[in-house]
PAKOLGU-532831 format. One line per field, with one value per residue: x, y, z of N, C-alpha, C in turn; residue in one letter; chain. Coordinates in steps of 0.2 Angstrom, whole numbers, plus 5000, padded with zeros to 4 digits. Layout:
n.x [X ...]
n.y [Y ...]
n.z [Z ...]
ca.x [X ...]
ca.y [Y ...]
ca.z [Z ...]
c.x [X ...]
c.y [Y ...]
c.z [Z ...]
type [a ...]
mol [A ...]
***
This chain:
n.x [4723 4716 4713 4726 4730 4721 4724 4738 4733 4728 4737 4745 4738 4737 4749 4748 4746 4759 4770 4765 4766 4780 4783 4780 4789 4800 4811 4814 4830 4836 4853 4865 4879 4894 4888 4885 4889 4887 4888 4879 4867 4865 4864 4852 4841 4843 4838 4827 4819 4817 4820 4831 4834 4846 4850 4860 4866 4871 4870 4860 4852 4851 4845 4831 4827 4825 4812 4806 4800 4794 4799 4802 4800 4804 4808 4817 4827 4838 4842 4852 4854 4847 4838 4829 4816 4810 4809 4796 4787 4784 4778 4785 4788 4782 4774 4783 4783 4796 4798 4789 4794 4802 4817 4818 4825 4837 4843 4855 4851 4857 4853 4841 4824 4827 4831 4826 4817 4806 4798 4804 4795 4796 4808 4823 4838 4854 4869 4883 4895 4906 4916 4931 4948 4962 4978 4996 5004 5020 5024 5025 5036 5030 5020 5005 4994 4986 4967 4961 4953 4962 4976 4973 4969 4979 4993 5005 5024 5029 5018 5016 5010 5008 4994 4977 4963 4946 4935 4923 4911 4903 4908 4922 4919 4912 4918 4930 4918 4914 4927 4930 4920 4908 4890 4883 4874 4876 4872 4877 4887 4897 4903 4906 4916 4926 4926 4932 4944 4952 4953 4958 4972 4973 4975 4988 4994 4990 4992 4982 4967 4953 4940 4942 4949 4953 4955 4966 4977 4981 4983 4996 5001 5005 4999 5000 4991 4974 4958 4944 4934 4928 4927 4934 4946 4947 4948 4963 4970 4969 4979 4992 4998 5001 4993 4982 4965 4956 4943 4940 4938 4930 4919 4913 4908 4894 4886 4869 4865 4850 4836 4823 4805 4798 4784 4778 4780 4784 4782 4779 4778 4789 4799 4796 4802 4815 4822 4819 4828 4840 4842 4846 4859 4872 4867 4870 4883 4889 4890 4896 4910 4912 4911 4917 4910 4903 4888 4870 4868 4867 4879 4893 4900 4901 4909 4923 4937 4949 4942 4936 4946 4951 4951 4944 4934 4924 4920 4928 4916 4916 4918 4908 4901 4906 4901 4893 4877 4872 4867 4852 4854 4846 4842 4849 4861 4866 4867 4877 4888 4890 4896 4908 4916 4916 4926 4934 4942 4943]
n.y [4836 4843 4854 4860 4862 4872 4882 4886 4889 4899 4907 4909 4917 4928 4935 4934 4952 4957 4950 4956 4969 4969 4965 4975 4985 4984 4982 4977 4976 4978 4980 4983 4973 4974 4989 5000 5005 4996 5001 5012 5005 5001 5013 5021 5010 5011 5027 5025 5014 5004 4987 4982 4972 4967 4962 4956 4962 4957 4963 4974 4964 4953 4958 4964 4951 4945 4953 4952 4939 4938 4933 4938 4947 4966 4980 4991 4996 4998 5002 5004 5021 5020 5007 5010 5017 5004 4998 5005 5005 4992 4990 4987 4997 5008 5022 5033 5049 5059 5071 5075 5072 5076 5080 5081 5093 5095 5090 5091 5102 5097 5087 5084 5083 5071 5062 5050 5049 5061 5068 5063 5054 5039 5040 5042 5049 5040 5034 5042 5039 5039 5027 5030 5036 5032 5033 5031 5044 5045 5037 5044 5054 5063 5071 5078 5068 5068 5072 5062 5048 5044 5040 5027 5021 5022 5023 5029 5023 5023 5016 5005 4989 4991 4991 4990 4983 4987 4969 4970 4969 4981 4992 4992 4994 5003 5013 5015 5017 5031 5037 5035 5044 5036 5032 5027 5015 5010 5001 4996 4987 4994 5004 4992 4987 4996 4999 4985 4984 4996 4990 4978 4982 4988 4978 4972 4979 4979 4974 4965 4961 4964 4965 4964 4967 4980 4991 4987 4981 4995 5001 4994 4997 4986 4989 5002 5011 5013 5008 5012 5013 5028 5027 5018 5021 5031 5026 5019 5030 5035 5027 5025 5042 5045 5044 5047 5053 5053 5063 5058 5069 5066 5060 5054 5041 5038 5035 5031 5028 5022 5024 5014 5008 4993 4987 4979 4979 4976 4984 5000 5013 5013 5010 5025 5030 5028 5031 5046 5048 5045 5056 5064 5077 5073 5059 5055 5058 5048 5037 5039 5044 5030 5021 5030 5037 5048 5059 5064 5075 5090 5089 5093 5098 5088 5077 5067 5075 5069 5067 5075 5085 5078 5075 5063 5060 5072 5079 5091 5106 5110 5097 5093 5093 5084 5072 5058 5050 5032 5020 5012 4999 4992 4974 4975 4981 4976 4964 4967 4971 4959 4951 4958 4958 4944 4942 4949 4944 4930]
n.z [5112 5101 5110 5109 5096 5092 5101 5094 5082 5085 5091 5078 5072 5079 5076 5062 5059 5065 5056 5045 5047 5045 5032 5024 5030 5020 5009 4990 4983 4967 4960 4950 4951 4964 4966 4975 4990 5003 5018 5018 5015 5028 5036 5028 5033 5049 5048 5042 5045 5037 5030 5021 5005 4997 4981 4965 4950 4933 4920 4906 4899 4908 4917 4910 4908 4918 4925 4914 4915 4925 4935 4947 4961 4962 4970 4966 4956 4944 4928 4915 4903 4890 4888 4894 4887 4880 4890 4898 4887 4886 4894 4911 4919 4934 4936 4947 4946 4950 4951 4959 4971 4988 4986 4972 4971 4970 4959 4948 4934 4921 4920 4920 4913 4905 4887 4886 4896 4898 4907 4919 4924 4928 4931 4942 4943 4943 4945 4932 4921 4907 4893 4890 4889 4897 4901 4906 4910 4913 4903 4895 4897 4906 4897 4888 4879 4865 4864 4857 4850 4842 4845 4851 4842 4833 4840 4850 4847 4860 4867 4862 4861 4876 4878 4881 4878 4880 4884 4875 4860 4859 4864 4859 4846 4845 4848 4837 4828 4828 4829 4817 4812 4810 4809 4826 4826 4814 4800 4787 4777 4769 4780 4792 4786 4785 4799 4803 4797 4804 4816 4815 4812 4821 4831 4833 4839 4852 4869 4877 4876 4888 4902 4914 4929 4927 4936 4944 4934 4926 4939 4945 4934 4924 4910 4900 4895 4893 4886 4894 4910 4916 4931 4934 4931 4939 4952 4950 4946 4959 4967 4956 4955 4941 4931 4919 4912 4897 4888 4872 4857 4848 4851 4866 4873 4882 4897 4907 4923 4931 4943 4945 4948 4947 4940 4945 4958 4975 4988 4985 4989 4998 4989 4982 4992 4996 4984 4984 4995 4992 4983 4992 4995 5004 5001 4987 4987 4994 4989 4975 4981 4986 4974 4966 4954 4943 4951 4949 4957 4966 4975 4976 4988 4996 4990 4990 4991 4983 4974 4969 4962 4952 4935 4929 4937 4939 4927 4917 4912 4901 4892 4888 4877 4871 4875 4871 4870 4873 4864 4859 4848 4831 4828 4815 4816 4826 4822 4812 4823 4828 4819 4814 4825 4828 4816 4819 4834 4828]
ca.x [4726 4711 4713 4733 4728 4715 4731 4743 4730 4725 4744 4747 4732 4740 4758 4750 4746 4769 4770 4762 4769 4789 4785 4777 4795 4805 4812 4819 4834 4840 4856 4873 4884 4895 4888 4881 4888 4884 4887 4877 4860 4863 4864 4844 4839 4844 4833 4819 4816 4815 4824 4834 4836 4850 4850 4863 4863 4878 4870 4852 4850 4848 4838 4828 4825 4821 4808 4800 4798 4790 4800 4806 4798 4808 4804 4820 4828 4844 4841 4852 4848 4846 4835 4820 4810 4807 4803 4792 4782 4782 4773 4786 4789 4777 4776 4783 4785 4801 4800 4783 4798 4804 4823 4823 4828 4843 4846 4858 4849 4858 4849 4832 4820 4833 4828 4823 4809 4806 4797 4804 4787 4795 4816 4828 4845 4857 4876 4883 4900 4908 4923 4936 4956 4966 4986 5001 5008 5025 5027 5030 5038 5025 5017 5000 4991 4980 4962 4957 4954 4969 4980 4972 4971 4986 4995 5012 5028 5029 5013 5014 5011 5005 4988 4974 4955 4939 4935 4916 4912 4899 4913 4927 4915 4908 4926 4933 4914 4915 4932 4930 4912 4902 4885 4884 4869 4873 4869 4882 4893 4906 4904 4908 4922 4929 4927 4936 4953 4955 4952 4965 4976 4976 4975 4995 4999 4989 4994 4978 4958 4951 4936 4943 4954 4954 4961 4974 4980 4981 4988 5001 5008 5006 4997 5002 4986 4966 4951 4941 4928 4932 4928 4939 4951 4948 4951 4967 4974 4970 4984 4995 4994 5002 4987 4977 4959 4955 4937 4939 4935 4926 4915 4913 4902 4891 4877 4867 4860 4842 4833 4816 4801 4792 4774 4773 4785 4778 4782 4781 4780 4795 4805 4798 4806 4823 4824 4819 4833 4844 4843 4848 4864 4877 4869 4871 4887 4892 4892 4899 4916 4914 4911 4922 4908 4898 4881 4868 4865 4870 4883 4900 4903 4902 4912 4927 4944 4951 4939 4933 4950 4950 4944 4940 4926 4924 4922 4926 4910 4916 4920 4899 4897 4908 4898 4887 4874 4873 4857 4847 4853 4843 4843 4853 4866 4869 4870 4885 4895 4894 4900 4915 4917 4918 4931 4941 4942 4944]
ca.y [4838 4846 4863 4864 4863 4878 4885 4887 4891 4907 4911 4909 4923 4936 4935 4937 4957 4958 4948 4960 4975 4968 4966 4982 4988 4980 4986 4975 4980 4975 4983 4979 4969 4978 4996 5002 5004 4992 5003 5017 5003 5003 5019 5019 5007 5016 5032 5025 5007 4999 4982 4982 4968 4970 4958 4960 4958 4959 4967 4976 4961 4949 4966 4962 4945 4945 4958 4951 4931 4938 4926 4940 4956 4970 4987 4998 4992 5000 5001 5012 5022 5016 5002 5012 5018 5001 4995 5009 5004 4986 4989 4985 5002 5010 5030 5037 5054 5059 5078 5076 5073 5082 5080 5083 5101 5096 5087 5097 5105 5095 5077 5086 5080 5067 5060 5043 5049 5068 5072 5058 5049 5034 5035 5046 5047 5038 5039 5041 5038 5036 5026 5035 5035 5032 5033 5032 5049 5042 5031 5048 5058 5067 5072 5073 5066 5071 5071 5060 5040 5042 5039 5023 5017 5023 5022 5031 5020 5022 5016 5001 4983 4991 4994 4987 4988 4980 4963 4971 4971 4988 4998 4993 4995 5011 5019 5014 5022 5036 5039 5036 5048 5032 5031 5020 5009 5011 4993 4997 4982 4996 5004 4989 4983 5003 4997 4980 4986 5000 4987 4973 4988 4990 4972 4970 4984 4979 4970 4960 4962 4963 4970 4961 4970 4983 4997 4982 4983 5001 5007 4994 4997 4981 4992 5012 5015 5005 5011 5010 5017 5033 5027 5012 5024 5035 5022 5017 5036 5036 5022 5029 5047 5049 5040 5054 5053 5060 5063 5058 5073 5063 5057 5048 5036 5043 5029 5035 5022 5027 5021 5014 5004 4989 4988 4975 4981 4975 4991 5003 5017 5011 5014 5031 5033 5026 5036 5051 5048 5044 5061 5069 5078 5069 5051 5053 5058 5046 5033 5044 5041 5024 5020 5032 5039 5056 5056 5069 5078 5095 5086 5092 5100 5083 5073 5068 5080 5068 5064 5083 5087 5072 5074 5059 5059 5079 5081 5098 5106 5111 5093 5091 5093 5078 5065 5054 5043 5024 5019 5001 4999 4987 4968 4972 4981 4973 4958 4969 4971 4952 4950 4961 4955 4940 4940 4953 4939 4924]
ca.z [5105 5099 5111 5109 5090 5092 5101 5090 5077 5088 5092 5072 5066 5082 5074 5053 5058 5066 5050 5040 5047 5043 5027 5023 5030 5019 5002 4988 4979 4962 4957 4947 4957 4970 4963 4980 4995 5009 5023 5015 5015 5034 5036 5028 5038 5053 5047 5042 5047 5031 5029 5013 5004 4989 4975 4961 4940 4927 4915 4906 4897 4913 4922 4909 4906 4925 4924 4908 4916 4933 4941 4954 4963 4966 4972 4965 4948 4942 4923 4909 4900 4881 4886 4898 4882 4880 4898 4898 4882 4889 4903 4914 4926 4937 4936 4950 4946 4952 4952 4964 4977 4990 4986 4965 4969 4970 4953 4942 4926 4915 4921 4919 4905 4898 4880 4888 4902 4897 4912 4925 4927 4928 4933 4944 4940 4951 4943 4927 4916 4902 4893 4886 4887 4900 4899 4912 4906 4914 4898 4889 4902 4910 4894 4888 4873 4861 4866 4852 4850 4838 4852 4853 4837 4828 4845 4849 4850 4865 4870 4856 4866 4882 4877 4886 4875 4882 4880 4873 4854 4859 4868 4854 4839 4847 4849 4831 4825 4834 4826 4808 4811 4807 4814 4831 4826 4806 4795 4781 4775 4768 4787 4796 4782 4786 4805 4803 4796 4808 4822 4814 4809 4828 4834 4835 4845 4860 4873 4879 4878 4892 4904 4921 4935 4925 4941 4945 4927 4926 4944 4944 4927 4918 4905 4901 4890 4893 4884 4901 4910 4919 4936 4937 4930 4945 4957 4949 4949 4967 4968 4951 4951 4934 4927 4915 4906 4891 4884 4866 4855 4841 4853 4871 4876 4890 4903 4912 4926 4934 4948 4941 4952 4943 4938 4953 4964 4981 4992 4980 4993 5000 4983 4983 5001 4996 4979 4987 5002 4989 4978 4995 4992 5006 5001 4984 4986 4997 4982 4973 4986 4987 4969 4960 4948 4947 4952 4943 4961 4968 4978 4976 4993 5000 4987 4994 4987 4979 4967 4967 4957 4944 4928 4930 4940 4939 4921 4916 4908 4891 4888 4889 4870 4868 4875 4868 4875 4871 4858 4858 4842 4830 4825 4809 4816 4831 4818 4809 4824 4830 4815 4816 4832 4826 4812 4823 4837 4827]
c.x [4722 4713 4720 4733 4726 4721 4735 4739 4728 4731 4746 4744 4735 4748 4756 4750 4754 4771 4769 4765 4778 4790 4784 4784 4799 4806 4817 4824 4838 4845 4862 4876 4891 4896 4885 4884 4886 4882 4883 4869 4857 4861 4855 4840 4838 4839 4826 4814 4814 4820 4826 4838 4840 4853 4857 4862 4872 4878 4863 4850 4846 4842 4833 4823 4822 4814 4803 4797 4793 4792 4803 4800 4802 4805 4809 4826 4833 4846 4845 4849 4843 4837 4827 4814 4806 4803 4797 4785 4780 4779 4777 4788 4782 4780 4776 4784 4784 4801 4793 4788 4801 4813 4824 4823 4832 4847 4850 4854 4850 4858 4843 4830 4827 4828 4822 4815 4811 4806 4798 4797 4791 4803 4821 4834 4849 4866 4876 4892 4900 4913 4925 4944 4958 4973 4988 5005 5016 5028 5030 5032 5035 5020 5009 4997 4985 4973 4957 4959 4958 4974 4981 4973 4976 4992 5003 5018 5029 5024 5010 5015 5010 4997 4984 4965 4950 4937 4929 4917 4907 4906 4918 4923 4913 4913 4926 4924 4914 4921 4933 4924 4908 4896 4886 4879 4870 4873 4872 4888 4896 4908 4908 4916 4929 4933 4933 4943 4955 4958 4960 4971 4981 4977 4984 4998 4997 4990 4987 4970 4957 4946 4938 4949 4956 4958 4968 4979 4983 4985 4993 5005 5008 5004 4997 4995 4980 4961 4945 4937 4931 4932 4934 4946 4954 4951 4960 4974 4975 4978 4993 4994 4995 4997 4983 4971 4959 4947 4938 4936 4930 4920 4916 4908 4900 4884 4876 4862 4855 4841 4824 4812 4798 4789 4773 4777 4780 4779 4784 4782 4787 4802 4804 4801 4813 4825 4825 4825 4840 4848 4844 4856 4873 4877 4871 4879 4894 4893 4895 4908 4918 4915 4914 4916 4903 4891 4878 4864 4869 4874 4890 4904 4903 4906 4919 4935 4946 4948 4937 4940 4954 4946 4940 4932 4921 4925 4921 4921 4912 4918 4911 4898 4902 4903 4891 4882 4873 4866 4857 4848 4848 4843 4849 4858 4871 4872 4877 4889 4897 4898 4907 4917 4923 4925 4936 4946 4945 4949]
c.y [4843 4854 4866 4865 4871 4883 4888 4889 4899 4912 4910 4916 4927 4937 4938 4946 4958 4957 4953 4965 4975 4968 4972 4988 4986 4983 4983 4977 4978 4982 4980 4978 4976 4986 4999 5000 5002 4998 5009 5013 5004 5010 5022 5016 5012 5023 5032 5018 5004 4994 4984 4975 4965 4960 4961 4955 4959 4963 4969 4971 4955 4953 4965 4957 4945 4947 4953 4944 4934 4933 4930 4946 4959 4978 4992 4992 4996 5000 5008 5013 5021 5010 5003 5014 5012 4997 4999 5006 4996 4985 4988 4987 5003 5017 5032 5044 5059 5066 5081 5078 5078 5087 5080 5091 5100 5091 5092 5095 5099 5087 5079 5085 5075 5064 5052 5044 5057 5071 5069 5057 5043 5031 5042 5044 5043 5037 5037 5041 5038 5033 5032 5030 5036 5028 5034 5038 5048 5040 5037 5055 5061 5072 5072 5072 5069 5069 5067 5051 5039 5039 5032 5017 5016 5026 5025 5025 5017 5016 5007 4995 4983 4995 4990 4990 4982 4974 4963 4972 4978 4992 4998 4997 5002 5017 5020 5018 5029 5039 5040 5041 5043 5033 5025 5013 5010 5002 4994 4993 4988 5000 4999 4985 4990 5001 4991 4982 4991 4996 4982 4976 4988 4982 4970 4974 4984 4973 4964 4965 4959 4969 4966 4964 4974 4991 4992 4983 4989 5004 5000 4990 4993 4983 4999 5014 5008 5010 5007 5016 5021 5032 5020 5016 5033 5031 5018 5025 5035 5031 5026 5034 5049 5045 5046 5049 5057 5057 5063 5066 5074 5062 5053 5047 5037 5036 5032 5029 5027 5021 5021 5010 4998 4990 4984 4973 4978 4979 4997 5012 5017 5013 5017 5035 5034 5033 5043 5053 5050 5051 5069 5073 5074 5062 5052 5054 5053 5037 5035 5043 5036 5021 5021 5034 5044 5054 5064 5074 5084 5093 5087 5096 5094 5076 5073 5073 5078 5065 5074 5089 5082 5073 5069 5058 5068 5081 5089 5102 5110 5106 5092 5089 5086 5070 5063 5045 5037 5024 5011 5002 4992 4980 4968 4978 4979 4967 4960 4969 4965 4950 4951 4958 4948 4939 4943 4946 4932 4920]
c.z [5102 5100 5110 5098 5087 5095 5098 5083 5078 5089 5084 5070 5071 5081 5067 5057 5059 5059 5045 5040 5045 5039 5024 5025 5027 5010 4997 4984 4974 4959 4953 4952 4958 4967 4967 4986 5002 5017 5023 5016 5022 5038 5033 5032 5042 5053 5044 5043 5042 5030 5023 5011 4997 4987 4969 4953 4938 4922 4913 4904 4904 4918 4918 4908 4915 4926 4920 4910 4921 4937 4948 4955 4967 4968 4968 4960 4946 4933 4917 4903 4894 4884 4892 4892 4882 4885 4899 4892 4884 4893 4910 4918 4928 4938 4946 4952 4950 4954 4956 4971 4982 4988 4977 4965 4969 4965 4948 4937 4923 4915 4921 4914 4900 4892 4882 4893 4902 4904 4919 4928 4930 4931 4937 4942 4947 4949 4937 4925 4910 4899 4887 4886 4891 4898 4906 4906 4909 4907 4893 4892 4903 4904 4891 4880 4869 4864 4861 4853 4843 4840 4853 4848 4833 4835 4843 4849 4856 4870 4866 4863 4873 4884 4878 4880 4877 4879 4879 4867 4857 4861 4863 4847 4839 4845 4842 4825 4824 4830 4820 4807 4806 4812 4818 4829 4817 4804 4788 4782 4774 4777 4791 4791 4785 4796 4808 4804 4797 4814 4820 4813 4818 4833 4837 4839 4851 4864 4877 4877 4884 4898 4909 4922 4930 4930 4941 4939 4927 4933 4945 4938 4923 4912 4906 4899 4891 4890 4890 4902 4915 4928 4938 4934 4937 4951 4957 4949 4955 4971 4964 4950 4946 4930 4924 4911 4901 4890 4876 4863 4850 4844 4859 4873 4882 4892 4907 4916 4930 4938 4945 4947 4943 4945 4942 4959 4971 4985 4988 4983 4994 4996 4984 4988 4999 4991 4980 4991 4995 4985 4984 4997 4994 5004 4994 4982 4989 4994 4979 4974 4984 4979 4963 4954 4950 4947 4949 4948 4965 4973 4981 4981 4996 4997 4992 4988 4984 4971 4965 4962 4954 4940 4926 4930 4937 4933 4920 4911 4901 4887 4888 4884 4868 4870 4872 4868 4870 4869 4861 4851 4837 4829 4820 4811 4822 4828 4815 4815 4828 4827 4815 4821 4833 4822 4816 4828 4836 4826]
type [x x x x x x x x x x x x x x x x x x x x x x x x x x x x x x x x x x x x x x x x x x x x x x x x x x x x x x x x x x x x x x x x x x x x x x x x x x x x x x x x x x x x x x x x x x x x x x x x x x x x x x x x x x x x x x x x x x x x x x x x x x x x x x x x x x x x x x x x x x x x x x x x x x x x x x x x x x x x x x x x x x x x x x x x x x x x x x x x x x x x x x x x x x x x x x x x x x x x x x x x x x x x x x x x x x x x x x x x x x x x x x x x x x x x x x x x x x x x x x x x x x x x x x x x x x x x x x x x x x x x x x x x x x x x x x x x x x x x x x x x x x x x x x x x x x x x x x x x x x x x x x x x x x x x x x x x x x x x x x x x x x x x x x x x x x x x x x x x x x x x x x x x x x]
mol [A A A A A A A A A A A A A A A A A A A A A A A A A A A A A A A A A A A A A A A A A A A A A A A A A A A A A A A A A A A A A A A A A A A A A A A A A A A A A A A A A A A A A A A A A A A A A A A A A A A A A A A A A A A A A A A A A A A A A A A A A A A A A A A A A A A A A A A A A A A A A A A A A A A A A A A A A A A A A A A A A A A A A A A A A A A A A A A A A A A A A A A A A A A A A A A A A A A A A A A A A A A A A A A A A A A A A A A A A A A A A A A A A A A A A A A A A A A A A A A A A A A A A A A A A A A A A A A A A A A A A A A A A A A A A A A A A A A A A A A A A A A A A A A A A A A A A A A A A A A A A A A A A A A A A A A A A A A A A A A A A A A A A A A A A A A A A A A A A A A A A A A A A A]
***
């Protein structure tokens, strides 16, 4: 008993270095749930012998709370943008700096030094969006509508009882800002009072709240007009092509998600492998594809055509000066718009 003991303790210690070497291969991946395609991980695998092993979240607040417990370790974190200043000052990235890489030549200019991480110490881009205004131009014979979230609020006949607006008080309250030219994060009872009696104004003309099967809705028809995000509006053309975008011209809501490492990432080489891989201009387009949304990388000969002549995805660059990125706003105005939120709702 003794020697088959000795045994199995001398074939255990010549297995930890194979042991050691698999995990050292291995690269954890927390992203939003199905925002990455599968056969694009194997596809890494494959060229560089890194196991991958993808995790997914719902939203930056659970990204967070994960992170801030230490109850997980992940290597490559998927965090927007608004809320890296504060990961950053929390301690809870590790600087990989991204423009060390071999692959950030090929980052379009206009993802260079964002406001969030000037000099990419700490985050590469990995896609981005915004919502806007999607309509079935069908409903008013092939016409198209003003590029304003007037459209939405003060809604054509036409369009009265088949209107579709997220079931988020941020994306309603943001729009209905945006449109009166209130500030996004302002803390003004007459603001949110201005806010309110737009929104209840508008309450009767829509046909549901709702941020579920939003393409389904939209490419068969149950709704002409959804205040949606451009890539589910992408994928719902590709079905309905009289389906149109518009970029608000008061303002549209611009995220930007980034590829971050945490401060105790366990293969943190490994993330700068992927990230790297990633900012190569076939993969990132090859999300891009599957995903229906633009990514911030000189890519556009490999997108596929039909997203490549969608406004959608392919925004045309004079709407640029329209967009506007999403804030962390503070305690007391997040408090005003539950409020809103609330009475609107109730």
């Amino acid at each position: 008993m003794k020697k088959t003991m000795i045994s199995l303790a001398l074939a255990a210690m010549t297995a930890l270095p194979a042991l050691a070497q698999d995990a050292e291969k291995t690269l954890y991946f927390y992203n939003w749930t199905d925002y990455y395609p599968v056969e694009l991980l194997a596809k890494f695998e494959a060229e560089t012998g890194i196991k991958v092993i993808l995790d997914g979240f719902d939203s930056n607040d659970t990204l967070l709370a994960k992170l801030q417990s230490g109850g997980a370790a992940y290597d490559v974190i998927v965090p927007s943008d608004y809320v890296i200043p504060g990961m950053i000052s929390d301690g809870l990235l590790m600087k990989i700096n991204t423009s060390t890489l071999s692959n950030y030549v090929h980052m379009k200019d206009a993802f260079k030094n964002p406001d969030f991480d000037p000099t990419h110490d700490y985050t590469a881009p990995y896609l981005w969006g915004v919502t806007g205004l999607a309509y079935d131009s069908a409903a008013i014979g092939g016409a198209e509508i003003e590029h304003s979230w007037k459209e939405l609020f003060e809604p054509r006949p036409e369009f009265e009882g088949k209107i579709a607006e997220l079931d988020t008080a941020s994306d309603v309250i943001l729009a209905a800002a945006l449109y009166l030219g209130i500030p996004q994060c302002t803390e003004s009872n007459d603001d949110a009072k201005r806010i309110l009696e737009l929104l209840e104004a508008q309450k009767p003309k829509l046909k549901m709240y709702s941020s579920d099967s939003t393409v389904d809705r939209m490419a068969s028809g149950e709704v002409a007009m959804y205040h949606v995000w451009n890539g589910a509006t992408a994928r719902a053309t590709a079905q309905r092509d009289t389906i149109r975008f518009v970029y608000p011209k008061e303002g549209t809501p611009m995220f930007r998600d980034n590829f971050a490492v945490p401060a105790n990432a366990p293969h943190p080489e490994n993330a700068k492998i992927f990230i790297n891989w990633m900012m190569a201009p076939e993969n990132a387009a090859a999300v891009s594809n599957e995903i229906a949304y633009a990514n911030a990388i000189k890519s556009d000969e490999f997108l596929d055509p039909k997203w490549r002549s969608m406004d959608a995805i392919n925004m045309p660059q004079d709407y640029a000066p329209r967009l506007v990125p999403t804030m962390d706003c503070g305690p007391a105005a997040r408090d005003l718009r539950d409020r809103i939120w609330t009475r609107l709702k109730g």
